[in-house]
VOFI-389367 format. One line per field, with one value per residue: residue number from 1; residue in three letters; chain; z, y, x negated of N, C-alpha, C, O in turn. Coordinates in nm, 3 decimals, decimal comma. Layout:
N
pos (NUM ...)
code (ALA ...)
unit (A ...)
n.w (Z ...)
n.v (Y ...)
n.u (X ...)
ca.w (Z ...)
ca.v (Y ...)
ca.u (X ...)
c.w (Z ...)
c.v (Y ...)
c.u (X ...)
o.w (Z ...)
o.v (Y ...)
o.u (X ...)
***
This chain:
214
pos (1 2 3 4 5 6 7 8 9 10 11 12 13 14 15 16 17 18 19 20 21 22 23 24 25 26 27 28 29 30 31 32 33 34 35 36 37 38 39 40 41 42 43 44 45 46 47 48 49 50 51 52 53 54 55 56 57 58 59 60 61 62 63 64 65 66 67 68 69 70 71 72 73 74 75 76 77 78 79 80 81 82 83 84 85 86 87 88 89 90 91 92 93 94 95 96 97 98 99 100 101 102 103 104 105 106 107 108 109 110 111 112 113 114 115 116 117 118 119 120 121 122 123 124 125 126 127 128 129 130 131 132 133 134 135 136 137 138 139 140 141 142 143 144 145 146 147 148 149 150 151 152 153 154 155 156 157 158 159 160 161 162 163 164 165 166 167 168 169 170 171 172 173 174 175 176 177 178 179 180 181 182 183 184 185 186 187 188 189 190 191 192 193 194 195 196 197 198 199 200 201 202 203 204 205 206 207 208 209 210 211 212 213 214)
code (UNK UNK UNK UNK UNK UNK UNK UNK UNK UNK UNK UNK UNK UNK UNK UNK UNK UNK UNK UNK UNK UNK UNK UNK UNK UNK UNK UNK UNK UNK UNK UNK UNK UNK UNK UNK UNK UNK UNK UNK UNK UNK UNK UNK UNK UNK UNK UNK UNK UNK UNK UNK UNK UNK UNK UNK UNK UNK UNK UNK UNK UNK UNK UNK UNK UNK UNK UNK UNK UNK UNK UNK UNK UNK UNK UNK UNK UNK UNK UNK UNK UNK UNK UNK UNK UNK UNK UNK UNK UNK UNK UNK UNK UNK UNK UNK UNK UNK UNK UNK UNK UNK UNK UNK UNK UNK UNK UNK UNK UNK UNK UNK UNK UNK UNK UNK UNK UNK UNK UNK UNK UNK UNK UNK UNK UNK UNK UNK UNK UNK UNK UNK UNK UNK UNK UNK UNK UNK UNK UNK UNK UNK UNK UNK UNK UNK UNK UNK UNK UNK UNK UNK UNK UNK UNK UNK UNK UNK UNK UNK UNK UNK UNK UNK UNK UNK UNK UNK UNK UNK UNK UNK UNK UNK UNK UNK UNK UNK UNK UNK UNK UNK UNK UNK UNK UNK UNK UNK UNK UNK UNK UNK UNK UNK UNK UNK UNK UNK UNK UNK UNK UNK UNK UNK UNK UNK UNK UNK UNK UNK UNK UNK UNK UNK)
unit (A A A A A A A A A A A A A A A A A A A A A A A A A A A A A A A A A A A A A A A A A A A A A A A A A A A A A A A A A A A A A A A A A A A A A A A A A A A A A A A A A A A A A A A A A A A A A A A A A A A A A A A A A A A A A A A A A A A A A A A A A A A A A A A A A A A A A A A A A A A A A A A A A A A A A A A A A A A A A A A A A A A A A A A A A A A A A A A A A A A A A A A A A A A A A A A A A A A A A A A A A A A A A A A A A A A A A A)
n.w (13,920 13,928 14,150 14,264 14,313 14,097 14,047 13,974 13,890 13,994 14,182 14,454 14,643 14,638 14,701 14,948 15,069 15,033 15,166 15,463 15,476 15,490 15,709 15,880 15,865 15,850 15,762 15,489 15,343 15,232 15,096 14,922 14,827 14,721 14,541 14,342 14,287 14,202 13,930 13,830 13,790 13,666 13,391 13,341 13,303 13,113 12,925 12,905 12,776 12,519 12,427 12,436 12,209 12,022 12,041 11,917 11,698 11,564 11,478 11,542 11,643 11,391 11,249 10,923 10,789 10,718 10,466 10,377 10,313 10,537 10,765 10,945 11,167 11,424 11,586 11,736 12,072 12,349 12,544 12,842 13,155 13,495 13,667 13,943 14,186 14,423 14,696 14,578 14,466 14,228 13,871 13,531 13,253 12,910 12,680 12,398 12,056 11,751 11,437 11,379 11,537 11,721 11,896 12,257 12,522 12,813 13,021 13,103 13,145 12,940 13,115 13,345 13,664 13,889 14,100 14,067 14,368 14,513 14,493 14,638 14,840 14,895 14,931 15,166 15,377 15,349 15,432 15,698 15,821 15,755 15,640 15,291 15,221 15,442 15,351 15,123 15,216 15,386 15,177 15,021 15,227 15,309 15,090 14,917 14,679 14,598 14,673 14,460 14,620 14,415 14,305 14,528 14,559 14,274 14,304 14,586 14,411 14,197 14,377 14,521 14,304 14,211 14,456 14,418 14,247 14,303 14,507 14,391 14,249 14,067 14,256 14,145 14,063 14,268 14,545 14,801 15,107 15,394 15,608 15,785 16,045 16,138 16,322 16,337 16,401 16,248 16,208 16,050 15,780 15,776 15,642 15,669 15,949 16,138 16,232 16,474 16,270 16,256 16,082 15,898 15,864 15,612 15,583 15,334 15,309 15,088 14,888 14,812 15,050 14,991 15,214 15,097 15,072 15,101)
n.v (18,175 17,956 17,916 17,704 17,536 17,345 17,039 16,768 16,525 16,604 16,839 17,078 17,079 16,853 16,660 16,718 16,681 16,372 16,344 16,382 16,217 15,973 16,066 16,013 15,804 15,538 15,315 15,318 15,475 15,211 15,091 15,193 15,242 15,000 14,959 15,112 15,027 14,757 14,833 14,917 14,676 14,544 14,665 14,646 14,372 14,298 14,436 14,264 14,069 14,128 14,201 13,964 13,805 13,979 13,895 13,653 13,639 13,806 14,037 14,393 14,531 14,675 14,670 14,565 14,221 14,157 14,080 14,154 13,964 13,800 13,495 13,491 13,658 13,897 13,842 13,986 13,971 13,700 13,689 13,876 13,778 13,683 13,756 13,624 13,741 13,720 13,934 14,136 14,032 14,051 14,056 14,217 14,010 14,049 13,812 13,824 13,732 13,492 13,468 13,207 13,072 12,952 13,063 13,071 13,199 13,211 13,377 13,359 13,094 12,895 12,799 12,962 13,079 13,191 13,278 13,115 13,109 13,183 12,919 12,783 12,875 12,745 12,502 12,526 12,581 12,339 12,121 12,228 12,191 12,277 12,212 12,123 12,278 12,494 12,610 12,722 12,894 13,109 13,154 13,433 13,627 13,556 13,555 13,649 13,603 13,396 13,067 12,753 12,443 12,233 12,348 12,337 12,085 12,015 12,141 11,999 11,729 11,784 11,821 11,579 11,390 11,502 11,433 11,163 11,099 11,179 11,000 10,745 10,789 10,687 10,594 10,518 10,685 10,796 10,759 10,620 10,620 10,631 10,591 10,801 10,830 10,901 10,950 11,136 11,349 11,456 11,621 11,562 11,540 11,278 11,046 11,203 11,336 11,543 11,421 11,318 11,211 10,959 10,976 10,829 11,010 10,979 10,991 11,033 10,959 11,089 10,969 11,181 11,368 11,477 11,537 11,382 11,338 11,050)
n.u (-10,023 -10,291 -10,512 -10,643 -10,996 -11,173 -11,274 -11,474 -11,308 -11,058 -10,877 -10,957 -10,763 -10,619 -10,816 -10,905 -10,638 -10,643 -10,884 -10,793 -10,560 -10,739 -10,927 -10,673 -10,623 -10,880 -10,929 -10,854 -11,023 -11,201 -11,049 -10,976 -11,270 -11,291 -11,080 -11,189 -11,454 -11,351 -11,236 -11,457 -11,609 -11,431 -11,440 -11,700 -11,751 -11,566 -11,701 -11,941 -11,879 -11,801 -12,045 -12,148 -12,001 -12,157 -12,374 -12,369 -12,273 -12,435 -12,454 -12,345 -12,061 -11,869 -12,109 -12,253 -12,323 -12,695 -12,712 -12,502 -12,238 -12,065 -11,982 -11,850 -11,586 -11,490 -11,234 -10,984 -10,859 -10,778 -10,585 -10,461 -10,650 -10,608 -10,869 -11,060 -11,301 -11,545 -11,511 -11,415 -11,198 -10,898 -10,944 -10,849 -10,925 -11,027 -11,102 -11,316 -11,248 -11,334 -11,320 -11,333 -11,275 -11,480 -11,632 -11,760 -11,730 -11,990 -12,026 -11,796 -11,604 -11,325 -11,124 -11,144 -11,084 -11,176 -11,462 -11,756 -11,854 -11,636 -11,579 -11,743 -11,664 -11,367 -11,465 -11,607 -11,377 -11,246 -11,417 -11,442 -11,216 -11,008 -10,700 -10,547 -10,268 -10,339 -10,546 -10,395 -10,235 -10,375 -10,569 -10,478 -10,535 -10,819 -10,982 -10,909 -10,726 -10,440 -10,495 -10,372 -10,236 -10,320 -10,578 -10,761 -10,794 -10,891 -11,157 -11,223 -11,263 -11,442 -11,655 -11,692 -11,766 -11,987 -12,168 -12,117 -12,247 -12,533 -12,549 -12,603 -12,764 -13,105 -13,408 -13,621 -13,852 -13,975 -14,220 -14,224 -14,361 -14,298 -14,030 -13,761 -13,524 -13,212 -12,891 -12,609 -12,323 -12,044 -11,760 -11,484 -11,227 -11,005 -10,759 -10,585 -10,596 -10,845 -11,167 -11,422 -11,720 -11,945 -12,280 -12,603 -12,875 -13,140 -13,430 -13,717 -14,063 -14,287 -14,588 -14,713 -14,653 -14,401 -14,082 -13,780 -13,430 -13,280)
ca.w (13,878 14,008 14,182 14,306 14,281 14,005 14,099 13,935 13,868 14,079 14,230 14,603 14,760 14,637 14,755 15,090 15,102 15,060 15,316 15,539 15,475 15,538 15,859 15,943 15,835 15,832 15,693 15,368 15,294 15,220 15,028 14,750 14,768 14,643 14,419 14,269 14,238 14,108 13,852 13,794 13,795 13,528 13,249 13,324 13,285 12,948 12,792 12,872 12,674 12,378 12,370 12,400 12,115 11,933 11,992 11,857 11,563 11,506 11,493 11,635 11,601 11,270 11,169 10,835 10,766 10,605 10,335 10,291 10,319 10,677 10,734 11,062 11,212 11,510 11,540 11,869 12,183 12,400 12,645 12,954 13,261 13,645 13,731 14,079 14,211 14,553 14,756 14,498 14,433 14,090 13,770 13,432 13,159 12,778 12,607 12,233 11,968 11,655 11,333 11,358 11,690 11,752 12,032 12,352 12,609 12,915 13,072 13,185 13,067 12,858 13,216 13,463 13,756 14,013 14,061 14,185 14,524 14,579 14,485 14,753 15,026 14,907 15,015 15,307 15,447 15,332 15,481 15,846 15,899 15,685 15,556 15,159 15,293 15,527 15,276 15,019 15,270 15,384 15,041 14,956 15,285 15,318 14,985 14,766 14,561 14,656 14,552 14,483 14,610 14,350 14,285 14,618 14,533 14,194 14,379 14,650 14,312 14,149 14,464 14,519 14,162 14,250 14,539 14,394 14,165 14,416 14,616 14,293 14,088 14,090 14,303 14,076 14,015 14,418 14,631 14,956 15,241 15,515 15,644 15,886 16,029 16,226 16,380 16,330 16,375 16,179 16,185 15,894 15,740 15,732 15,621 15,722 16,002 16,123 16,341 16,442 16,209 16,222 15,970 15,896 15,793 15,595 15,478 15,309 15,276 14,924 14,913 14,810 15,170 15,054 15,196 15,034 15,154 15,033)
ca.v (18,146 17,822 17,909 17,584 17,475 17,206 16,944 16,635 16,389 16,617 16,966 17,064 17,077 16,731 16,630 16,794 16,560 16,279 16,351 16,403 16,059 15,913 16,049 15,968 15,620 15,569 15,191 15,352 15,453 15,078 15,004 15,356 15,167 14,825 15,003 15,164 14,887 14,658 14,891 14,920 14,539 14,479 14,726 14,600 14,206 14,293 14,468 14,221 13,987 14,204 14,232 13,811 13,832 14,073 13,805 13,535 13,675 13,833 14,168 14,451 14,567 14,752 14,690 14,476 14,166 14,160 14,029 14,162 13,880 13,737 13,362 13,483 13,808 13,911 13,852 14,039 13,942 13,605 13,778 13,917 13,732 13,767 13,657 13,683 13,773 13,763 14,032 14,270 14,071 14,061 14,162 14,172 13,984 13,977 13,702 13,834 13,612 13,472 13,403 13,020 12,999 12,908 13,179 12,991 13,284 13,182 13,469 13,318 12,978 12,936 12,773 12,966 13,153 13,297 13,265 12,981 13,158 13,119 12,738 12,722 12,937 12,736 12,381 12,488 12,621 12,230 12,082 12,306 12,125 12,338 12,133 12,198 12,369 12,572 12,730 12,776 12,988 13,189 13,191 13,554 13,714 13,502 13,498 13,789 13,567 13,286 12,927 12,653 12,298 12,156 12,417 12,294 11,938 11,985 12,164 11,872 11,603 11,825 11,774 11,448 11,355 11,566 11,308 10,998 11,083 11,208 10,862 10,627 10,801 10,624 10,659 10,437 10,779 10,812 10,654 10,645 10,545 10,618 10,645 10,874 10,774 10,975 10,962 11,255 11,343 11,600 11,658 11,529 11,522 11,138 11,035 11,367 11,394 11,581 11,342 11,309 11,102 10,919 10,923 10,779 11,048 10,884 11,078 10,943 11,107 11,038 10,967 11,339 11,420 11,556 11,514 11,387 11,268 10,972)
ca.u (-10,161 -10,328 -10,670 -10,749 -11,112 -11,163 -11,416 -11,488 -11,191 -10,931 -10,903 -11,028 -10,636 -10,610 -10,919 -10,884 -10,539 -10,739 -10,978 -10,686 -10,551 -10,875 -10,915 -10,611 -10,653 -11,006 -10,924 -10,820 -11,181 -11,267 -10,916 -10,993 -11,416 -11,241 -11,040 -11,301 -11,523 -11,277 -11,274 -11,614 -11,645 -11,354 -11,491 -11,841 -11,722 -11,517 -11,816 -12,058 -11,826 -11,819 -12,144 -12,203 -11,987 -12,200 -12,488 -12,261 -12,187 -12,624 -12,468 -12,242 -11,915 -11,853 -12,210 -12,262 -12,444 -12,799 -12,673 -12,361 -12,156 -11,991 -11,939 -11,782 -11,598 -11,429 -11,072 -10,881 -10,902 -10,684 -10,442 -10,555 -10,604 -10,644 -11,006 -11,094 -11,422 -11,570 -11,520 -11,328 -11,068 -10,879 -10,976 -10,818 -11,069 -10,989 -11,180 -11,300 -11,199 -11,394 -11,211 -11,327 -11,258 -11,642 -11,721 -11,738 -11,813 -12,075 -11,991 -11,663 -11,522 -11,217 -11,023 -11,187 -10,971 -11,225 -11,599 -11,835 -11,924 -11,543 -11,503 -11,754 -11,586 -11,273 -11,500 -11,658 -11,287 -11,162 -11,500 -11,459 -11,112 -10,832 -10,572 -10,527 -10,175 -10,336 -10,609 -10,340 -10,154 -10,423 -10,638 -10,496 -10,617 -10,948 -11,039 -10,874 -10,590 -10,369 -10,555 -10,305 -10,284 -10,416 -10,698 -10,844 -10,791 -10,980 -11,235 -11,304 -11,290 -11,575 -11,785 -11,706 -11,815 -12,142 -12,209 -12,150 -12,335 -12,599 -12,560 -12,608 -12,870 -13,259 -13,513 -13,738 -13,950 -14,039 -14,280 -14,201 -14,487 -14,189 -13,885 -13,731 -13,385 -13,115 -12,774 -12,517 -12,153 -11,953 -11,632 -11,421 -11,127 -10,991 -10,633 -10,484 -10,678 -10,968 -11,254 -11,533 -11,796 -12,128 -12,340 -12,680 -12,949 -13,242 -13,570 -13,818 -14,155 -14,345 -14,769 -14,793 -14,614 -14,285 -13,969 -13,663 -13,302 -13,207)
c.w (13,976 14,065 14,258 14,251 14,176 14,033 14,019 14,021 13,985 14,087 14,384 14,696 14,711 14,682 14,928 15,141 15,116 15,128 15,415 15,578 15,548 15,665 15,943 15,979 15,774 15,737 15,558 15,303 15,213 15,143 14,922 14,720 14,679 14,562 14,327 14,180 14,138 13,946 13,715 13,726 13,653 13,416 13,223 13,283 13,108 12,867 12,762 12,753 12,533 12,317 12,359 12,221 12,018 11,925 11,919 11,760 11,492 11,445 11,584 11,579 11,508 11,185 11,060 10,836 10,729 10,458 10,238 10,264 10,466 10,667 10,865 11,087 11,329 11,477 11,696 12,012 12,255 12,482 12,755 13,057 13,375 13,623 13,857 14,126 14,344 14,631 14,726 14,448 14,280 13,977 13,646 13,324 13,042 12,707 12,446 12,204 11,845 11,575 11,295 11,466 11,732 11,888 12,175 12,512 12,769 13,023 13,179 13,109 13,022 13,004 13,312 13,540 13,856 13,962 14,128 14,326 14,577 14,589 14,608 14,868 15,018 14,989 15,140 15,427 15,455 15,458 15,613 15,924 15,837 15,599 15,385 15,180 15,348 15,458 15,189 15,103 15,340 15,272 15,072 15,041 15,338 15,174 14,833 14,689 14,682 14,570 14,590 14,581 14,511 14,259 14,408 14,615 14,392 14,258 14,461 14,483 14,269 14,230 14,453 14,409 14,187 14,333 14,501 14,324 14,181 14,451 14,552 14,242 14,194 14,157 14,231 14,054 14,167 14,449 14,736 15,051 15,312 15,529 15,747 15,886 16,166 16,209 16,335 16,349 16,331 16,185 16,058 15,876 15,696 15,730 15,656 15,837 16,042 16,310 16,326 16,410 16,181 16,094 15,956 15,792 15,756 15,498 15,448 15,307 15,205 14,950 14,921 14,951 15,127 15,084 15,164 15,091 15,059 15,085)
c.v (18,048 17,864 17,807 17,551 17,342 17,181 16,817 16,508 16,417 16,762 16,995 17,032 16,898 16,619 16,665 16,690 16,443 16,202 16,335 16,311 15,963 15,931 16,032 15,829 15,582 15,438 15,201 15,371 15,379 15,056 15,107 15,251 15,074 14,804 15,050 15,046 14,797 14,729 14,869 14,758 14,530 14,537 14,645 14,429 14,243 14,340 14,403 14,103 14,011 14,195 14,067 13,777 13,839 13,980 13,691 13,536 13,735 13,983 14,258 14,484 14,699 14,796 14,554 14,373 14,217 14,179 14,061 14,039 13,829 13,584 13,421 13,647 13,790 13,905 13,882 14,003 13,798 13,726 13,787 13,837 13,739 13,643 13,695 13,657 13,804 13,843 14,147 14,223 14,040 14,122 14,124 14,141 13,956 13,975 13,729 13,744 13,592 13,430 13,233 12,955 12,918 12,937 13,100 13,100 13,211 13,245 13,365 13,229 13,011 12,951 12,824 13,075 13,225 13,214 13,170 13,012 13,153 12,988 12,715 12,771 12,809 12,548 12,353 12,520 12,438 12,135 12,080 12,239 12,161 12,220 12,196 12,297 12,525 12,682 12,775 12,895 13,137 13,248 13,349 13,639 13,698 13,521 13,600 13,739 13,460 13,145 12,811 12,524 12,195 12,223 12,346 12,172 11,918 12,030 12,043 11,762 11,645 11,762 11,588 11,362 11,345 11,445 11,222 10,980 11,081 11,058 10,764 10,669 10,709 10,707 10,574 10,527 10,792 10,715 10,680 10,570 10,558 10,643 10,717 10,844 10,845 10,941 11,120 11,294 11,427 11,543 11,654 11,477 11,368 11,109 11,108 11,412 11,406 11,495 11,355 11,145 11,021 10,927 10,919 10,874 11,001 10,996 11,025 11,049 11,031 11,044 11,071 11,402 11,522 11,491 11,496 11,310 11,177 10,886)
c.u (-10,225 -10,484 -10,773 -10,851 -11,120 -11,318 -11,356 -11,411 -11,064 -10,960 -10,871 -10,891 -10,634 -10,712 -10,896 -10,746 -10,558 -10,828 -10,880 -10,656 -10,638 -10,915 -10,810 -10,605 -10,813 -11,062 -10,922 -10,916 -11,237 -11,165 -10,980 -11,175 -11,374 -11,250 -11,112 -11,405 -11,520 -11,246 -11,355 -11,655 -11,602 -11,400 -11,606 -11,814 -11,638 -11,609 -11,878 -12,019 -11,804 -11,938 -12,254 -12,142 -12,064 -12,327 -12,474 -12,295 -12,348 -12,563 -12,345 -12,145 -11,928 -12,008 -12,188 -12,376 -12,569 -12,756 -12,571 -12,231 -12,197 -11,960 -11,822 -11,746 -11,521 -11,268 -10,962 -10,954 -10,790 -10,593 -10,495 -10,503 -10,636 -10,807 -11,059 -11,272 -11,438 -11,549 -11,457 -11,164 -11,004 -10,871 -10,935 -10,975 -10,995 -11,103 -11,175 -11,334 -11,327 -11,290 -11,182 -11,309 -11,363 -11,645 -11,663 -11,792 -11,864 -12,103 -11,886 -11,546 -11,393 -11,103 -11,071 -11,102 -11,050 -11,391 -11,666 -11,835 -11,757 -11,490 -11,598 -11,701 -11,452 -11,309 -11,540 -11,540 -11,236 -11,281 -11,490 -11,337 -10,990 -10,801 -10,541 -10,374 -10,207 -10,452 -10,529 -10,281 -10,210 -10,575 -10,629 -10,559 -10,789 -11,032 -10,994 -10,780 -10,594 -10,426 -10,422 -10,329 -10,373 -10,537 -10,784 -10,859 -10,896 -11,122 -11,295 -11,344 -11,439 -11,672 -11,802 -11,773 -11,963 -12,246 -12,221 -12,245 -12,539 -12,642 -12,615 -12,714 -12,972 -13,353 -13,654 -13,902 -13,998 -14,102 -14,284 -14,282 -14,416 -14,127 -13,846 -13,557 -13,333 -13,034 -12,728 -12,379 -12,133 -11,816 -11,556 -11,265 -11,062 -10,884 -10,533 -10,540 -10,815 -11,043 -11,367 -11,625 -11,876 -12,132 -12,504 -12,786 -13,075 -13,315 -13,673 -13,935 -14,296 -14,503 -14,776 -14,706 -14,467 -14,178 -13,851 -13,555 -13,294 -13,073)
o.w (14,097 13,993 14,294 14,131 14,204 14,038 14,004 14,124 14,045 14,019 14,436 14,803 14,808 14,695 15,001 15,247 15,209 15,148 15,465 15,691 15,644 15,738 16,065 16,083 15,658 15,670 15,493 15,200 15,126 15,091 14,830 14,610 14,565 14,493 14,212 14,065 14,048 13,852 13,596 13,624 13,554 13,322 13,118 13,210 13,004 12,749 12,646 12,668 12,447 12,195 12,310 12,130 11,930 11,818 11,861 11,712 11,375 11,362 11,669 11,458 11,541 11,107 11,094 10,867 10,702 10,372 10,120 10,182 10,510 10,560 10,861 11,054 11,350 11,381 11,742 12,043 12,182 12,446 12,782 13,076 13,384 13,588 13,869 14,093 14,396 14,701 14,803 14,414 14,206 13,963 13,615 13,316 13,041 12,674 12,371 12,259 11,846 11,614 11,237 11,494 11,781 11,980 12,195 12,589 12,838 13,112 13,292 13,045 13,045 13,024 13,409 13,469 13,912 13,868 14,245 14,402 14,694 14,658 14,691 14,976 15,129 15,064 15,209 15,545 15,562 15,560 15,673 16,047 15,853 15,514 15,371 15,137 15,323 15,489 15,147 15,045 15,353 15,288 15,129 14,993 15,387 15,171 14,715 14,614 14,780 14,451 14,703 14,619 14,534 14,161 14,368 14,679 14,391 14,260 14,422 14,462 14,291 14,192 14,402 14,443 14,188 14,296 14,523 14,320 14,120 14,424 14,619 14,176 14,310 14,143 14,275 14,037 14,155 14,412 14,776 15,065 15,373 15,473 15,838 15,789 16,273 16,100 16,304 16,265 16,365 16,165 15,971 15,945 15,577 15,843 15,671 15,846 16,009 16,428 16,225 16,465 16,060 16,009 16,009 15,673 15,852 15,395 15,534 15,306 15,252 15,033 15,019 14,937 15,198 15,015 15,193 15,160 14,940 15,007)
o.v (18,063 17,823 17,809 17,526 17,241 17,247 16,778 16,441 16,334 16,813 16,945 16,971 16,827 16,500 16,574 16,627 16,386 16,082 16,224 16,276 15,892 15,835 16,033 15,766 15,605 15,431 15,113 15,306 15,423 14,949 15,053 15,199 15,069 14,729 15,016 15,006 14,760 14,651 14,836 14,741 14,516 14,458 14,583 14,385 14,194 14,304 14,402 14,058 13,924 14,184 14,049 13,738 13,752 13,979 13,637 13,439 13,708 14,041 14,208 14,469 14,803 14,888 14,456 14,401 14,337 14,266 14,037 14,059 13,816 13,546 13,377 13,741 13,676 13,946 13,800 14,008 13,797 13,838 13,706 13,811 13,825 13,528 13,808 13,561 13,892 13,795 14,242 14,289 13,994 14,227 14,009 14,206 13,866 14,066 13,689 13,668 13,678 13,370 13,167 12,835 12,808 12,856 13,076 13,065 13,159 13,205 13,318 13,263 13,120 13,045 12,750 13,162 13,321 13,144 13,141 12,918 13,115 12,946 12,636 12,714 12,766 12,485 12,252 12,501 12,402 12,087 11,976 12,225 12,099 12,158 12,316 12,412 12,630 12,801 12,885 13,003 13,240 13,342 13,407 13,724 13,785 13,492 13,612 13,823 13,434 13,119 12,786 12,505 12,111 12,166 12,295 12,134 11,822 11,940 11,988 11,733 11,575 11,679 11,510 11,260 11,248 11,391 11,161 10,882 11,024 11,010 10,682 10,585 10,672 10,826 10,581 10,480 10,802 10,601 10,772 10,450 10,453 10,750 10,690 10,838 10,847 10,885 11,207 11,231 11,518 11,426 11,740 11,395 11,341 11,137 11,077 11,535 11,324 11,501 11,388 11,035 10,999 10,902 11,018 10,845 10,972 11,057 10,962 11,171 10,951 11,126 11,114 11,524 11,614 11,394 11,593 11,213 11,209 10,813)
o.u (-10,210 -10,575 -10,891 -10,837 -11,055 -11,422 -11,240 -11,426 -10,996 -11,049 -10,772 -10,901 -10,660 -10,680 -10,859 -10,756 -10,499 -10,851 -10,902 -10,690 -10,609 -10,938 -10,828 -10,589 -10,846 -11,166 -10,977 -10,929 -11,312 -11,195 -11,041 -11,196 -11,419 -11,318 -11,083 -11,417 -11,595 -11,236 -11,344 -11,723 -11,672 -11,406 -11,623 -11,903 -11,682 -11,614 -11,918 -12,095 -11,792 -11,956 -12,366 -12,215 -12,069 -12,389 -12,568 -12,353 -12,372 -12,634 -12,271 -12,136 -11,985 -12,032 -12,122 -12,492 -12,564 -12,767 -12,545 -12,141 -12,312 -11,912 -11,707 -11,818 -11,479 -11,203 -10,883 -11,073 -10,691 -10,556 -10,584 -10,384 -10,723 -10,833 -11,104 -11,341 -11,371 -11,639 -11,438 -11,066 -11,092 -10,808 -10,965 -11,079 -10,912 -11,180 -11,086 -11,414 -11,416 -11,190 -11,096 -11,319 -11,335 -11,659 -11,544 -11,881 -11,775 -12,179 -11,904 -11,447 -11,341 -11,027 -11,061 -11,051 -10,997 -11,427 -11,637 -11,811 -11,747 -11,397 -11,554 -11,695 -11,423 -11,234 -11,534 -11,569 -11,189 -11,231 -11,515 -11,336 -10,884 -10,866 -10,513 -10,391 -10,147 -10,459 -10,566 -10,283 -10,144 -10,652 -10,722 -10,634 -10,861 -11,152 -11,028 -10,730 -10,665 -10,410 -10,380 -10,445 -10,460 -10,585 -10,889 -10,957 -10,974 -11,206 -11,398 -11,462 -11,537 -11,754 -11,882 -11,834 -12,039 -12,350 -12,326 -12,320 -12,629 -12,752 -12,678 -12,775 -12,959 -13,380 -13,769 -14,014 -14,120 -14,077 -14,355 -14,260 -14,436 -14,103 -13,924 -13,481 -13,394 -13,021 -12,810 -12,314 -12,208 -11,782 -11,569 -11,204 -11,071 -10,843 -10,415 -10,544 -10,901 -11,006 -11,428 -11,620 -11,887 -12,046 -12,553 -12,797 -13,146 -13,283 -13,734 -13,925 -14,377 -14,543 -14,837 -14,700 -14,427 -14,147 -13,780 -13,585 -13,299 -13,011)
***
């Protein structure tokens, strides 16, 4: 006859083993939180996609039009894939389908692999001096997955894009009464290696007194 205690999502000797663990390894604590989490995260990220879906489409799952007639319905889901997320790590996401292949979820693009807040950890590691090599190799323990070479290479292009675009647009809409002009060096990455760089900071500052970089 079994008289172990039953407690919520186990029973107390297994619990008590647990604990055990834990103070043995007190690191383990934070690995079972993760786990948990990551969890928590992945259900909560596949529902909310169900339920963009369900705005998609102007109703919910296994409810009927108004009208009685559908131009559009749900049709499965794509195939599950790793999506990595800050701090937790990887999480399976399956992407529900539309029968016209319309549904464009905003949630989490068709090509997307991890989350903004890591494309920037993965620029300011390329920015600081790492070699695209040397983040691919320590990606998985900096960063929760392993990012390719040429994940960090599309990554810098994005920015770079960002900038030029930055550098070229019009200032035809400003009025600038003055200039403010600085010196600087940073540290930069230049034909494989890393130097240091001048560069020429310029602020202008507009009749109504604000400051802008140009």
């Amino acid at each position: 006859m079994n008289n172990s205690i039953k407690i919520k999502g186990g029973n107390l000797p297994e619990s008590a083993r647990l604990f055990k663990e834990v103070m043995e390894n007190p690191g383990k604590m934070f690995d079972i939180l993760r786990i948990d989490m990551r969890e928590r995260a992945e259900a909560a990220v596949n529902e909310m996609i169900k339920l963009e879906l369900s705005l998609f489409l102007g109703r919910g799952r296994y409810e009927r039009p108004e009208d009685g007639k559908a131009l559009n319905y749900r049709n499965g889901y794509t195939g599950a894939r790793e999506y990595t997320v800050k701090g937790l790590g990887g999480i399976k996401v399956r992407v529900a389908r539309d029968r016209k292949n319309e549904f464009r979820s905003r949630l989490i693009e068709k090509y997307d692999r991890y989350d903004k807040a890591l494309g920037k950890d993965i620029l300011a590691m390329f920015l600081a001096g790492m070699s695209t090599r040397n983040i691919e190799l320590f990606s998985s323990q900096l960063l929760g997955r392993r990012v390719s070479a040429g994940e960090v290479s599309r990554v810098n292009a994005e920015v770079e894009a960002a900038i030029e675009a930055w550098r070229t647009r019009s200032l035809a809409g400003h009025r600038v009464k003055y200039l403010m002009l600085d010196g600087v060096n940073f540290r930069m990455r230049v034909c494989g290696a890393v130097e240091k760089t001048p560069m020429l900071v310029v602020i202008g500052v507009t009749e109504s007194n604000e400051r802008i970089f140009l």
